[in-house]
LUMLO-642680 format. One record per residue (C-alpha): residue in one letter; x, y, z. Coordinates in steps of 0.5 Angstrom, whole numbers, padded with zeros to 4 digits, always signed. Each point is the difference from the previous one (the first is absolute). Layout:
N
aXYZ/...
//
This chain:
115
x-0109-0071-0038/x+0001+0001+0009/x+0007-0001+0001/x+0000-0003+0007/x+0007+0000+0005/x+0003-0007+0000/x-0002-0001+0008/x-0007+0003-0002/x-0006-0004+0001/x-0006+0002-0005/x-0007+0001+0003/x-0004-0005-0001/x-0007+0003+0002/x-0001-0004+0007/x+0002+0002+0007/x+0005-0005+0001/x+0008+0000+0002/x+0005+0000-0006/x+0005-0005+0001/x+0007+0003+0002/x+0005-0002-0005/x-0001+0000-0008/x+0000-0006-0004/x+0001+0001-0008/x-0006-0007+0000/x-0006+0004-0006/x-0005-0004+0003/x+0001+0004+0007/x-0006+0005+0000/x+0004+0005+0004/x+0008+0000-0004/x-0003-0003-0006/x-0006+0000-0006/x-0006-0004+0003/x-0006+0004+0002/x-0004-0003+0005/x-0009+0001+0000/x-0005-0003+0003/x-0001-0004+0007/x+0005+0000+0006/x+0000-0006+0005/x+0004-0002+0006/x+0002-0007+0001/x+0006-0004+0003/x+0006-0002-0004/x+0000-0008-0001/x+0005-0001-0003/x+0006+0004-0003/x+0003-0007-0005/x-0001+0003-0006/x+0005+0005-0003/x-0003+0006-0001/x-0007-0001+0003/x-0004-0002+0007/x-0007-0004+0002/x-0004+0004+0003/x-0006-0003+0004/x-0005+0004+0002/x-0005-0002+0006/x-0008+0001-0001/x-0007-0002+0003/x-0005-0002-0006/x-0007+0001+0003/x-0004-0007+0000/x-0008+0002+0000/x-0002-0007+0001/x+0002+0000+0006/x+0001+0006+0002/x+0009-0001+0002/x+0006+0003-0003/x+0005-0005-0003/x+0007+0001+0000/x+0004+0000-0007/x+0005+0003-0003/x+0003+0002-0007/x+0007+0000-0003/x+0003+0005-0004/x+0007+0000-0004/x+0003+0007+0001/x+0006+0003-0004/x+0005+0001+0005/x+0006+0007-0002/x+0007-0002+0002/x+0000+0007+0004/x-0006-0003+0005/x+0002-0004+0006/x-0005-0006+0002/x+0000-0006+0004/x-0005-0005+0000/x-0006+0001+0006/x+0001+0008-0001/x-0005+0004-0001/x-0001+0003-0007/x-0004+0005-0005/x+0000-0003-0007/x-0004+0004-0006/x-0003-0002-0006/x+0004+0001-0006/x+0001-0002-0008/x+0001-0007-0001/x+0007-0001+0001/x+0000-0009-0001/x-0005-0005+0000/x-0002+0001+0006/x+0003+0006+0004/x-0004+0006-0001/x+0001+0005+0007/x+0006+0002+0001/x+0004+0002+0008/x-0002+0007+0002/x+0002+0001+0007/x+0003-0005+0006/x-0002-0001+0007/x-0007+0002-0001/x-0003+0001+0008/
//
């Protein structure tokens, strides 16, 4: 077993900005447990209402055929949020796939203030 120090951020295996302070929350991919796979999005944070977790909608183009246009569309993704990350609604986040951690929330926060 890796013994970390206590302000240590664990490497998650994305080029991404560790947060500052610790947080002792285990679903943390940086300070705890919770390893992270599969797709990286960018999106806006939505709302910031649940305890623990965000939406994060993420704007798209989908290519009509029959007419030869793209439409707007939009996707939102509840995200698990660590205590150690601070995000207010409008700001730029990344958000990764992770295990399921409830129903619905299966991405967790990797970084902050995305350009």
């Amino acid at each position: 077993m890796i013994f970390m120090a206590e302000n240590e951020a664990r490497d998650i295996g994305v080029d991404v900005n560790p947060p500052e302070e610790p947080c002792e929350d285990k679903n943390c991919p940086f300070h705890g447990e919770l390893p992270v796979r599969g797709q990286v999005l960018r999106g806006v944070v939505d709302s910031v209402k649940m305890d623990g977790s965000v939406v994060v909608k993420k704007n798209y183009f989908h290519y009509i055929p029959k007419y030869e246009r793209y439409e707007k569309r939009s996707s939102d993704y509840s995200a698990h949020l660590p205590p150690c990350m601070d995000i207010e609604e409008g700001e730029k986040v990344k958000i990764m796939e992770c295990r399921s951690i409830s129903k619905s929330i299966s991405y967790v926060v990797i970084e902050g203030g995305v350009k």
